[in-house]
PQR file of N, CA, C, O and H, with PARSE charges and radii, in Angstrom:
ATOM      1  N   UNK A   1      23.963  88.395 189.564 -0.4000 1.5000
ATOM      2  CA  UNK A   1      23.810  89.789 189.206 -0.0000 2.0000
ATOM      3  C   UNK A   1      24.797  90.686 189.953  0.5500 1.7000
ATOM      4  O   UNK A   1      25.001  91.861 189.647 -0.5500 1.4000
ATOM      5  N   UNK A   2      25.395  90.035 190.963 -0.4000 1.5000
ATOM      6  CA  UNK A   2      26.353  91.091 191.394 -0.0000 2.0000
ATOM      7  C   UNK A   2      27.686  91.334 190.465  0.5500 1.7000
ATOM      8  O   UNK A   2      28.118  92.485 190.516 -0.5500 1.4000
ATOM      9  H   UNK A   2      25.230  89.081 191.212  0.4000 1.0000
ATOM     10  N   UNK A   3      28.162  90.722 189.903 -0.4000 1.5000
ATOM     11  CA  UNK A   3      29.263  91.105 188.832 -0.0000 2.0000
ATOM     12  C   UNK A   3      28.340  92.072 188.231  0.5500 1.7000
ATOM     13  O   UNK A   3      28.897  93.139 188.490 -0.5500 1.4000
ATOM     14  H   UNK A   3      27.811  89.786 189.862  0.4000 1.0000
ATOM     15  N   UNK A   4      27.437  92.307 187.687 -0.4000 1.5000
ATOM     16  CA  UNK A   4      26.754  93.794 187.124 -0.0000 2.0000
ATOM     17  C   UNK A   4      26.320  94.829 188.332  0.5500 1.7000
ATOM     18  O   UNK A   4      26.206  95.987 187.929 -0.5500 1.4000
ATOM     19  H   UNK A   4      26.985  91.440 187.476  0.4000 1.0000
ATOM     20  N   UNK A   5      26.153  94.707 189.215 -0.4000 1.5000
ATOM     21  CA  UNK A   5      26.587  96.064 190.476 -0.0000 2.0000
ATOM     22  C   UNK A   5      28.194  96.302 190.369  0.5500 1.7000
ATOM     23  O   UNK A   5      28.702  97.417 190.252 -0.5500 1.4000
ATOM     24  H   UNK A   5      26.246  93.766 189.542  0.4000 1.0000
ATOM     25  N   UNK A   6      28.854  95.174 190.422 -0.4000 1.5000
ATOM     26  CA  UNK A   6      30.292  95.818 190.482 -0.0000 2.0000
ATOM     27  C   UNK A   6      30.836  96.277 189.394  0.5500 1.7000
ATOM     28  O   UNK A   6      31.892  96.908 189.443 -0.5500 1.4000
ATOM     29  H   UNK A   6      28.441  94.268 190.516  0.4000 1.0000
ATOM     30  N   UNK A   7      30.278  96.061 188.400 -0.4000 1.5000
ATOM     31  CA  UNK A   7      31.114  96.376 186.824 -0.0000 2.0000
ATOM     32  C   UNK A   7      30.058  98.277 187.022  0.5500 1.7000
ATOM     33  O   UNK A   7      30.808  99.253 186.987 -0.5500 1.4000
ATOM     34  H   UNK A   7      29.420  95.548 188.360  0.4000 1.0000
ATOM     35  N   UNK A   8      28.757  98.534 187.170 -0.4000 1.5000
ATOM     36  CA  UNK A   8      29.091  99.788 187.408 -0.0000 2.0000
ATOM     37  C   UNK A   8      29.531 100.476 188.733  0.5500 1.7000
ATOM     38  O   UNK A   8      29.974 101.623 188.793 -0.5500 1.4000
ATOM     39  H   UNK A   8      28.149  97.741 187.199  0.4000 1.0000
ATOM     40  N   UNK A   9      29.420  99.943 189.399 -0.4000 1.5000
ATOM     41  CA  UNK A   9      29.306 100.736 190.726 -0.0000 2.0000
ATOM     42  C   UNK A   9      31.018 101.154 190.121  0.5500 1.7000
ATOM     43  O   UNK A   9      31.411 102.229 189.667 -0.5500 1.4000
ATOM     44  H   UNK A   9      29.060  99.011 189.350  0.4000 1.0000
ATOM     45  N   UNK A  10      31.586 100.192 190.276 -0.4000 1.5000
ATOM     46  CA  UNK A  10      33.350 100.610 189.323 -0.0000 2.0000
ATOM     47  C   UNK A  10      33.443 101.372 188.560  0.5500 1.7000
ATOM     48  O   UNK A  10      34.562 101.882 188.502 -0.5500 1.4000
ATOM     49  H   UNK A  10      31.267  99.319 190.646  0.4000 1.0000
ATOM     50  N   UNK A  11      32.383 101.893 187.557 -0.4000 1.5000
ATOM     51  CA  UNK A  11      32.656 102.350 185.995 -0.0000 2.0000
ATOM     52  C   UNK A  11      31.779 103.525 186.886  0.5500 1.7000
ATOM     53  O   UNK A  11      31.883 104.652 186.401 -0.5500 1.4000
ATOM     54  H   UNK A  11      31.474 101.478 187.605  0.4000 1.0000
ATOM     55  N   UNK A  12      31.199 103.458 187.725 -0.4000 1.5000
ATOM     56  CA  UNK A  12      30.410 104.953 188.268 -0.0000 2.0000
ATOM     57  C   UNK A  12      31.640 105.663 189.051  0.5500 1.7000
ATOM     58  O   UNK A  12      31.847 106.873 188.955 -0.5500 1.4000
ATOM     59  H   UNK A  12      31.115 102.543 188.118  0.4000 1.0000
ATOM     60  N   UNK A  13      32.260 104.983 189.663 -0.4000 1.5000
ATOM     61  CA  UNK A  13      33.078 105.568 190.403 -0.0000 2.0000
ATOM     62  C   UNK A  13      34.540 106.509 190.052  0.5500 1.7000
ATOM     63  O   UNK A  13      34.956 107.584 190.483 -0.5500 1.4000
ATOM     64  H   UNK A  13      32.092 104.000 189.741  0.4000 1.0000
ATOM     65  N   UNK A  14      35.124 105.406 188.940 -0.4000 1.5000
ATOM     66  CA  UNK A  14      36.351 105.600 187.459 -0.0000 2.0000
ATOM     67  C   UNK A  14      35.656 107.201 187.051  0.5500 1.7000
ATOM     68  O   UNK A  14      36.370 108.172 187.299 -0.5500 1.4000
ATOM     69  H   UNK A  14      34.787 104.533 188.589  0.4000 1.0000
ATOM     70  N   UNK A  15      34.116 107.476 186.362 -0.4000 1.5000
ATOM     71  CA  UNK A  15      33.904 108.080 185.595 -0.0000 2.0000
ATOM     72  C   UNK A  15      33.612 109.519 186.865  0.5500 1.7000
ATOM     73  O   UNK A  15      33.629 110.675 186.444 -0.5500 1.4000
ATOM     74  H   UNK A  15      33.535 106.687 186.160  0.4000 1.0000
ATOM     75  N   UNK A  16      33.448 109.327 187.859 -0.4000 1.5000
ATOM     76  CA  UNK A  16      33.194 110.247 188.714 -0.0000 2.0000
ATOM     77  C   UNK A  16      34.392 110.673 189.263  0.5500 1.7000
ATOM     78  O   UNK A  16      34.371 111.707 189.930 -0.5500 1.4000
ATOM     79  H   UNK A  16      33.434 108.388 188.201  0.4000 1.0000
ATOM     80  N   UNK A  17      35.799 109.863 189.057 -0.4000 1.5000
ATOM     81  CA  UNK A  17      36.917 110.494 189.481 -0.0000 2.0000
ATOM     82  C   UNK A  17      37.943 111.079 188.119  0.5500 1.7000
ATOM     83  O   UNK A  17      39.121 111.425 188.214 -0.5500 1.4000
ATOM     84  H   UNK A  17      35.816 109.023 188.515  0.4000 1.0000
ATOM     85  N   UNK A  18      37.053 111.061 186.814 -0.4000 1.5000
ATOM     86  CA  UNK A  18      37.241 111.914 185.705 -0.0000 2.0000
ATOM     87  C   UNK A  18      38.183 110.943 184.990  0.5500 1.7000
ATOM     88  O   UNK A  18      39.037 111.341 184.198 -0.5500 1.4000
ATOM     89  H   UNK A  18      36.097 110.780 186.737  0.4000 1.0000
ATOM     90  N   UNK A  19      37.971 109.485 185.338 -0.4000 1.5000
ATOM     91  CA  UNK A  19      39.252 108.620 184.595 -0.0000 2.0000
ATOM     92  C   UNK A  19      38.102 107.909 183.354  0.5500 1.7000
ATOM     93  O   UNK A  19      36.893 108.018 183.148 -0.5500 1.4000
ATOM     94  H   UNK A  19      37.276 109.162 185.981  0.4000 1.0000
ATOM     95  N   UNK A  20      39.175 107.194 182.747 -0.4000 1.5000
ATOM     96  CA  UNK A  20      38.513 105.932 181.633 -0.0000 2.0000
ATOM     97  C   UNK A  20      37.883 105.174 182.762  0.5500 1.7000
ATOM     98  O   UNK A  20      38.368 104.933 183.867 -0.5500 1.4000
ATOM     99  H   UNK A  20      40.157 107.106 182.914  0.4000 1.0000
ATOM    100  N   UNK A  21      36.114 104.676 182.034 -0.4000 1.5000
ATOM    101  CA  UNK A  21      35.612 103.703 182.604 -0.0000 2.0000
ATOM    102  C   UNK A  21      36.018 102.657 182.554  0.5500 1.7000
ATOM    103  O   UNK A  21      35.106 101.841 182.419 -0.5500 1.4000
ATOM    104  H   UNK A  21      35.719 104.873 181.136  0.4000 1.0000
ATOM    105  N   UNK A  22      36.987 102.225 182.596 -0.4000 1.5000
ATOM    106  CA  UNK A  22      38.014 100.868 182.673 -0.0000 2.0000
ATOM    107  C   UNK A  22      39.492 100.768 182.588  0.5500 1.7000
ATOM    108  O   UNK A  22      40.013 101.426 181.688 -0.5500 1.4000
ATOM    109  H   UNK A  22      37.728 102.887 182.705  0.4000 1.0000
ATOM    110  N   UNK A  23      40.212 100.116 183.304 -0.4000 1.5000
ATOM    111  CA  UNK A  23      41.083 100.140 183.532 -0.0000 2.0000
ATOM    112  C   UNK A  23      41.936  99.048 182.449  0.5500 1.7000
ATOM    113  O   UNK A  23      41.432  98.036 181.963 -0.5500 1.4000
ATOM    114  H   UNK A  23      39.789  99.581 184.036  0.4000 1.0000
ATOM    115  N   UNK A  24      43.069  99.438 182.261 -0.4000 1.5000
ATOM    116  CA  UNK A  24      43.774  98.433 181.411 -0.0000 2.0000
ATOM    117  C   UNK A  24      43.596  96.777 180.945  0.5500 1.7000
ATOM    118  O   UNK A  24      43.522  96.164 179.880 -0.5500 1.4000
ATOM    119  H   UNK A  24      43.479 100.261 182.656  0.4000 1.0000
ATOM    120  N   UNK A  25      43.579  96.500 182.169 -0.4000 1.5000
ATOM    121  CA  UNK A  25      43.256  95.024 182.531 -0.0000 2.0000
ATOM    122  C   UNK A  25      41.652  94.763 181.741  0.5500 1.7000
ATOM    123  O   UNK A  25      41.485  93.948 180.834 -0.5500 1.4000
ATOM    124  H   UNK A  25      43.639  96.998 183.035  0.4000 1.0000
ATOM    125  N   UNK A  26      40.951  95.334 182.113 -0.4000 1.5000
ATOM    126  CA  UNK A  26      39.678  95.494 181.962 -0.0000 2.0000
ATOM    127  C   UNK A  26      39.389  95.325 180.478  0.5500 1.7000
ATOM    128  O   UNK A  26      38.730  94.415 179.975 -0.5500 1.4000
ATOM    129  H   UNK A  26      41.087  95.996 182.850  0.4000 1.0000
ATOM    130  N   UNK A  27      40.049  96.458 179.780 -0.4000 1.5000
ATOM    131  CA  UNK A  27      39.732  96.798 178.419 -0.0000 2.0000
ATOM    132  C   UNK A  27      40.093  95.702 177.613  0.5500 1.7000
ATOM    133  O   UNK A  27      39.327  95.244 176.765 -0.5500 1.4000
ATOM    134  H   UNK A  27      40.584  97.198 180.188  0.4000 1.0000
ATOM    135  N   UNK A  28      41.264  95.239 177.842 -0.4000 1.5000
ATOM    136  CA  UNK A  28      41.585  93.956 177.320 -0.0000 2.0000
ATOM    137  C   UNK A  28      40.697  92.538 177.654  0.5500 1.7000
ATOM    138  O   UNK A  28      40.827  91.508 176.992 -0.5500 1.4000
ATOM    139  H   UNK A  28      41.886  95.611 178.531  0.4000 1.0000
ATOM    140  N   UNK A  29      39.663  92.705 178.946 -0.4000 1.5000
ATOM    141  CA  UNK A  29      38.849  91.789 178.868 -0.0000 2.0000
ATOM    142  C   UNK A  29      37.523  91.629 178.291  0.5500 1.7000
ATOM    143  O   UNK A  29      36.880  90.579 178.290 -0.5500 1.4000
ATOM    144  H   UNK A  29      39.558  93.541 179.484  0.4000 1.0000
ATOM    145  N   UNK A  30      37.023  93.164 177.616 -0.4000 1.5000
ATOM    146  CA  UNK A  30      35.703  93.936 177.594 -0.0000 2.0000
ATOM    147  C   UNK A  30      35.305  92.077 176.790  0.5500 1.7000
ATOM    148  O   UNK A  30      34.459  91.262 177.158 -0.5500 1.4000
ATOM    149  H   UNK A  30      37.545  94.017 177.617  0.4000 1.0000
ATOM    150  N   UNK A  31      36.107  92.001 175.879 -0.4000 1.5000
ATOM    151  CA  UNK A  31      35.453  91.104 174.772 -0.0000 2.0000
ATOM    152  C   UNK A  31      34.967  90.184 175.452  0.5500 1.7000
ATOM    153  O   UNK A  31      33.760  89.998 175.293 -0.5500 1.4000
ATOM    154  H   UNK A  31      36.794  92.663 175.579  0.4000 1.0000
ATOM    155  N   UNK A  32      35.628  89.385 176.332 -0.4000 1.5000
ATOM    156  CA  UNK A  32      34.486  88.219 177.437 -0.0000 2.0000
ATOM    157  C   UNK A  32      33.618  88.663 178.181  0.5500 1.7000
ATOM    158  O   UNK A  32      33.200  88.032 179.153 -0.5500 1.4000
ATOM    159  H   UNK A  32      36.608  89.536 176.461  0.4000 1.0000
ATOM    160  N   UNK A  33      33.147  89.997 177.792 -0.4000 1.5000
ATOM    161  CA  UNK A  33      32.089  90.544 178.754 -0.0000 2.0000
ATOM    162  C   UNK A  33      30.516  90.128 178.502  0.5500 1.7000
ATOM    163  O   UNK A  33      30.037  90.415 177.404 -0.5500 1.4000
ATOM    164  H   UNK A  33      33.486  90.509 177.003  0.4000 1.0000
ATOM    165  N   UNK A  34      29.740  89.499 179.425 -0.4000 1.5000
ATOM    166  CA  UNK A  34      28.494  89.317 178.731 -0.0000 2.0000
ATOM    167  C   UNK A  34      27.478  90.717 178.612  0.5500 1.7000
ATOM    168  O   UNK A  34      27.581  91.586 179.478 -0.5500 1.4000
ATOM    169  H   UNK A  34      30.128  89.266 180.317  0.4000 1.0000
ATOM    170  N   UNK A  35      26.732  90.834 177.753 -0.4000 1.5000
ATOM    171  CA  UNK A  35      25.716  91.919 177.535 -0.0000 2.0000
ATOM    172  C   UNK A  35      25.531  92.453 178.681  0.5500 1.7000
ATOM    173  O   UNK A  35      25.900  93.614 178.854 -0.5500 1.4000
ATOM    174  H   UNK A  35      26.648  90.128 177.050  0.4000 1.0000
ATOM    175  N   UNK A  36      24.975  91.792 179.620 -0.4000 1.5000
ATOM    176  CA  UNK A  36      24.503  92.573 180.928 -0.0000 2.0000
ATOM    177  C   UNK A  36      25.298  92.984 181.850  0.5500 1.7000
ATOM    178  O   UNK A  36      24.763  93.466 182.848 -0.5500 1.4000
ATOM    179  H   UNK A  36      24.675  90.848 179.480  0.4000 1.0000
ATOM    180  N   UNK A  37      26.709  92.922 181.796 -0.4000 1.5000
ATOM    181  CA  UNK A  37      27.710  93.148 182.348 -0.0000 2.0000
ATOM    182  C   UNK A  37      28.355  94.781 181.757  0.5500 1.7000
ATOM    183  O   UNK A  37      28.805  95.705 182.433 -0.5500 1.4000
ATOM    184  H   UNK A  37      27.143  92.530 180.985  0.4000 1.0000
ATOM    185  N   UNK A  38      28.161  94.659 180.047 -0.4000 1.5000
ATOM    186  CA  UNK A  38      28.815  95.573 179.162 -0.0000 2.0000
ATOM    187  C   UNK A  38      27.617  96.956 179.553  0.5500 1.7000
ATOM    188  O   UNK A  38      27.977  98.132 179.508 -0.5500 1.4000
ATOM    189  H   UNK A  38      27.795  93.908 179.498  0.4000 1.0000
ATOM    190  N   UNK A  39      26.724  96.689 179.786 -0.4000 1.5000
ATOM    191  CA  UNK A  39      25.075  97.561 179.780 -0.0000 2.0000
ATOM    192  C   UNK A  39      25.473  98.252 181.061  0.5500 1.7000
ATOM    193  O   UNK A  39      25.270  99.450 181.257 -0.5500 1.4000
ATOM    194  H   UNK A  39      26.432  95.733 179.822  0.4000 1.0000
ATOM    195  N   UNK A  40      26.012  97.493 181.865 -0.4000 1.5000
ATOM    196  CA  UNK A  40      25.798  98.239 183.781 -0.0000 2.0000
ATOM    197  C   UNK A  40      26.970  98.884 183.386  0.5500 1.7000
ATOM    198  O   UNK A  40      26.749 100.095 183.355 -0.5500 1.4000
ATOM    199  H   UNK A  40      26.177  96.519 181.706  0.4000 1.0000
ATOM    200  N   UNK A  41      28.027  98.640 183.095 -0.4000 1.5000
ATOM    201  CA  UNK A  41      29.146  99.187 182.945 -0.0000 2.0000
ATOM    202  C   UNK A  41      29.275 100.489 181.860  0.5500 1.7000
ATOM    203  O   UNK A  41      30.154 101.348 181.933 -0.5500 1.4000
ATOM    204  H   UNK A  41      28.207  97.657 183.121  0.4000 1.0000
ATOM    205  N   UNK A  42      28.349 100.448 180.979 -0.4000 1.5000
ATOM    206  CA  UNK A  42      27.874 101.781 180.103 -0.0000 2.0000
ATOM    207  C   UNK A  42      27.227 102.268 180.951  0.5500 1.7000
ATOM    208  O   UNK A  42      27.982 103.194 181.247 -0.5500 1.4000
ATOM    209  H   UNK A  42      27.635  99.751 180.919  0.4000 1.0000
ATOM    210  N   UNK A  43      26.171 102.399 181.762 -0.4000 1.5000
ATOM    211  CA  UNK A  43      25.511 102.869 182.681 -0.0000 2.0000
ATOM    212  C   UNK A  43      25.761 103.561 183.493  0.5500 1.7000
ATOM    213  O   UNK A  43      25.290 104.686 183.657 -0.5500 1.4000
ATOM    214  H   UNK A  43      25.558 101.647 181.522  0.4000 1.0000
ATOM    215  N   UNK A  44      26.753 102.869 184.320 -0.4000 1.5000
ATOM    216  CA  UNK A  44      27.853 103.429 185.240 -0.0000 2.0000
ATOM    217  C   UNK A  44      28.699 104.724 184.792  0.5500 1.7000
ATOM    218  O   UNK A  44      28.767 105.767 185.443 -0.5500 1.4000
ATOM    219  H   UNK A  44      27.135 101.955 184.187  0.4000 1.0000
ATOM    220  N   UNK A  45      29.553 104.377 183.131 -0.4000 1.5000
ATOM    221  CA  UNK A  45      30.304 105.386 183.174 -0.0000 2.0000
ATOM    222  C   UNK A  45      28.937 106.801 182.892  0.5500 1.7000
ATOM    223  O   UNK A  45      29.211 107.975 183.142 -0.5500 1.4000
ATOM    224  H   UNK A  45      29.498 103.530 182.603  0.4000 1.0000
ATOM    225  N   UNK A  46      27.875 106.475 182.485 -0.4000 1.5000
ATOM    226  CA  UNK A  46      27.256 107.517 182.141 -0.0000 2.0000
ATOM    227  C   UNK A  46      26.936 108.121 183.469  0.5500 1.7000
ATOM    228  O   UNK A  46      27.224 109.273 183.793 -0.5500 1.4000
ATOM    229  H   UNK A  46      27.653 105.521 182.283  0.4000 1.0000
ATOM    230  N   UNK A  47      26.243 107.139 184.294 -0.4000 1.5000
ATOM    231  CA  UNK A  47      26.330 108.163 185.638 -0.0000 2.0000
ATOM    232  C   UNK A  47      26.991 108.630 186.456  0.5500 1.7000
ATOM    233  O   UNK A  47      26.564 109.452 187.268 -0.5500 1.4000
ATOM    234  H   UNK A  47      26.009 106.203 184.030  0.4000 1.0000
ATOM    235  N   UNK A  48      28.332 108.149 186.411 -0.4000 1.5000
ATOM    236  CA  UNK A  48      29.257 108.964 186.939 -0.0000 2.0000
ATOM    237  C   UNK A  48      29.685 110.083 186.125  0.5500 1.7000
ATOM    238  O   UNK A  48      29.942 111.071 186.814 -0.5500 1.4000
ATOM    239  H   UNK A  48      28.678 107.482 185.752  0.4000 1.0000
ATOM    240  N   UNK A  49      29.855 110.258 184.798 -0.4000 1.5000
ATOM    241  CA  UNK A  49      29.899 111.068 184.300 -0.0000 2.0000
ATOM    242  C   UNK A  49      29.155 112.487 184.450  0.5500 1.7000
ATOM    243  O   UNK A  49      29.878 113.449 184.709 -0.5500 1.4000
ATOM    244  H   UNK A  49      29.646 109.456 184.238  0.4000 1.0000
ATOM    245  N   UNK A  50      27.728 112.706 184.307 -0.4000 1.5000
ATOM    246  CA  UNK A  50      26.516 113.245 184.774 -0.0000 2.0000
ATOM    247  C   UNK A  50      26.779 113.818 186.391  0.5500 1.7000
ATOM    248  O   UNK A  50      26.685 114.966 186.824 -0.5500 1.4000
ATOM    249  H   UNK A  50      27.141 111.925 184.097  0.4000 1.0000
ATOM    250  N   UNK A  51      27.286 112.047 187.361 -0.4000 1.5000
ATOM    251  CA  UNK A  51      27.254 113.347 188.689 -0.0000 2.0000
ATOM    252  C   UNK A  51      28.475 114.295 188.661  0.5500 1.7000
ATOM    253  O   UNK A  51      28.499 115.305 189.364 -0.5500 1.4000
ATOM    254  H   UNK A  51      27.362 111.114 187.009  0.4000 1.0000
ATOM    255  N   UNK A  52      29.375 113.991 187.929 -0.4000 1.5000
ATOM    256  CA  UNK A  52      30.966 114.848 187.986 -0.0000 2.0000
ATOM    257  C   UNK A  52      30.532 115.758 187.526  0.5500 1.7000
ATOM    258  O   UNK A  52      30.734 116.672 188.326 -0.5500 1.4000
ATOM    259  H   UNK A  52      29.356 113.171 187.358  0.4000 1.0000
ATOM    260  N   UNK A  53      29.757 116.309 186.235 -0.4000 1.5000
ATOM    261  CA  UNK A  53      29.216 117.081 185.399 -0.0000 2.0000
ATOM    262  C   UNK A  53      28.461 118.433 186.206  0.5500 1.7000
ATOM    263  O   UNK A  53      28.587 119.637 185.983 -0.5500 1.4000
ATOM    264  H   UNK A  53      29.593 115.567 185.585  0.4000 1.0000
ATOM    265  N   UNK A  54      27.825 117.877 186.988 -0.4000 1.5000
ATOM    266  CA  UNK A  54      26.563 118.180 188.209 -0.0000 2.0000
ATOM    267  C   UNK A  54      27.423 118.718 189.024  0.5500 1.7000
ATOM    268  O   UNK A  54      27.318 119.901 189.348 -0.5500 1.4000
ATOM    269  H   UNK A  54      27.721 116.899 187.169  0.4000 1.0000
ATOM    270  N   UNK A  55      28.293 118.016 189.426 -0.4000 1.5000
ATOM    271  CA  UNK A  55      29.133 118.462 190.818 -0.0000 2.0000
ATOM    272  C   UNK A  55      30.131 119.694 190.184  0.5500 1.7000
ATOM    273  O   UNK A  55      30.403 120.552 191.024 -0.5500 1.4000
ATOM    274  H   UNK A  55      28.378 117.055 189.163  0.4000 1.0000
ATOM    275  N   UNK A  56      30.588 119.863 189.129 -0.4000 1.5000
ATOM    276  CA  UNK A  56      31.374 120.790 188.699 -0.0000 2.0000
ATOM    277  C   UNK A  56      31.174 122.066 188.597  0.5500 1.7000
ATOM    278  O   UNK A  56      32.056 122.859 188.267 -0.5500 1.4000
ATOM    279  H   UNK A  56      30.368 119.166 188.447  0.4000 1.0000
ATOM    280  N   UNK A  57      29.545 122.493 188.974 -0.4000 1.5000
ATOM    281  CA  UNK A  57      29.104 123.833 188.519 -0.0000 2.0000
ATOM    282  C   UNK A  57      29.294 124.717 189.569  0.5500 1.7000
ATOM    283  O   UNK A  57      30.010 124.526 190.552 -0.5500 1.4000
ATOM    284  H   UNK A  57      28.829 121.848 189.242  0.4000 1.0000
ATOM    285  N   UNK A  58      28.543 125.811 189.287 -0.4000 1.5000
ATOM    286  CA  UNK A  58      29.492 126.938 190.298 -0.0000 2.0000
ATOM    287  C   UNK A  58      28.668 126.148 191.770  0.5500 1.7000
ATOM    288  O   UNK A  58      27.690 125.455 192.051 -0.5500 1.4000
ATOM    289  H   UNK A  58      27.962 125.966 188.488  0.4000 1.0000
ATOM    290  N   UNK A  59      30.088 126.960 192.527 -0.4000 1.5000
ATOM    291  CA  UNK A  59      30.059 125.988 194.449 -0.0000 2.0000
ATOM    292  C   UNK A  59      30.501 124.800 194.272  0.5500 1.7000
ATOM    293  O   UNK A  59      30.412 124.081 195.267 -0.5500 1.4000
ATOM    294  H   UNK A  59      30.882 127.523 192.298  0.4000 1.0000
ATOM    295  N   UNK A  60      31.113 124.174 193.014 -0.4000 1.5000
ATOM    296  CA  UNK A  60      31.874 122.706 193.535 -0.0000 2.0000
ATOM    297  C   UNK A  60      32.766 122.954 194.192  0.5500 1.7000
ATOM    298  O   UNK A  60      32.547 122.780 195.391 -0.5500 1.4000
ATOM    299  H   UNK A  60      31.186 124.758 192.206  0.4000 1.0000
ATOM    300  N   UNK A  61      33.759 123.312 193.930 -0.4000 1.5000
ATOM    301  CA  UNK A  61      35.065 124.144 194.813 -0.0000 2.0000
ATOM    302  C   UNK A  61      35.017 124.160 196.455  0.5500 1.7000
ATOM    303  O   UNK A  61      35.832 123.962 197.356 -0.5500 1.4000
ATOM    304  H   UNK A  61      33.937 123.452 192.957  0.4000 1.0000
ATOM    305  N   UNK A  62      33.429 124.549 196.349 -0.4000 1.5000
ATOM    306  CA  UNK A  62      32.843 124.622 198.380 -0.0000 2.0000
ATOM    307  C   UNK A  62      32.500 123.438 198.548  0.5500 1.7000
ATOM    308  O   UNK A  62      31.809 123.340 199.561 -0.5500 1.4000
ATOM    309  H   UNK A  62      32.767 124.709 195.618  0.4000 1.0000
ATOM    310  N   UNK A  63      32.701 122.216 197.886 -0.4000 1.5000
ATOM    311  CA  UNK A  63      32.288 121.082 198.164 -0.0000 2.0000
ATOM    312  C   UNK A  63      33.441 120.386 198.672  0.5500 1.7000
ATOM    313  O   UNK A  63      34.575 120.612 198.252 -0.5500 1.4000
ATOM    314  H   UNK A  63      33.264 122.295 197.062  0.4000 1.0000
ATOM    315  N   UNK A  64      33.058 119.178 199.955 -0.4000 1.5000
ATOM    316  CA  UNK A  64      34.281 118.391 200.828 -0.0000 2.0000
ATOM    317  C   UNK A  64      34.117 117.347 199.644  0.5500 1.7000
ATOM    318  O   UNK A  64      33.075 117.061 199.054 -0.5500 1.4000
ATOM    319  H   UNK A  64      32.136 118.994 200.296  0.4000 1.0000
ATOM    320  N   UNK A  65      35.470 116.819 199.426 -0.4000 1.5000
ATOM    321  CA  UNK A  65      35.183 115.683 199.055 -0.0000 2.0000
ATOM    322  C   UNK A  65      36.047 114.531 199.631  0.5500 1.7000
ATOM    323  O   UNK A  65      35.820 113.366 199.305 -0.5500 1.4000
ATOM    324  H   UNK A  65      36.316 117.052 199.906  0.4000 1.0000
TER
END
């Protein structure tokens, strides 16, 4: 199960620094991806998405990052 922590914790992180949840390499591998791999990795970009979303409102600007 850790290849599905790292496929989002990656796709949380990509989507929280406002990039594609996958990287080149990646996209070209999605197709050998198993279900539970493709799921954390949808997951991921959604929650990184959401905290960028969150973090963007007024006072992000006053935020360290």
């Amino acid at each position: 199960m850790s290849g599905n922590k790292a496929a989002y914790d990656n796709a949380y992180q990509r989507a929280l620094e406002g990039k594609s949840s996958q990287s080149w390499w990646a996209f070209f591998t999605t197709y050998f991806e198993d279900e539970y791999t493709r799921q954390s990795r949808q997951r991921g970009e959604r929650d990184g998405a959401a905290a960028r979303e969150k973090g963007s409102g007024p006072g992000a600007a006053a935020q360290v990052h």
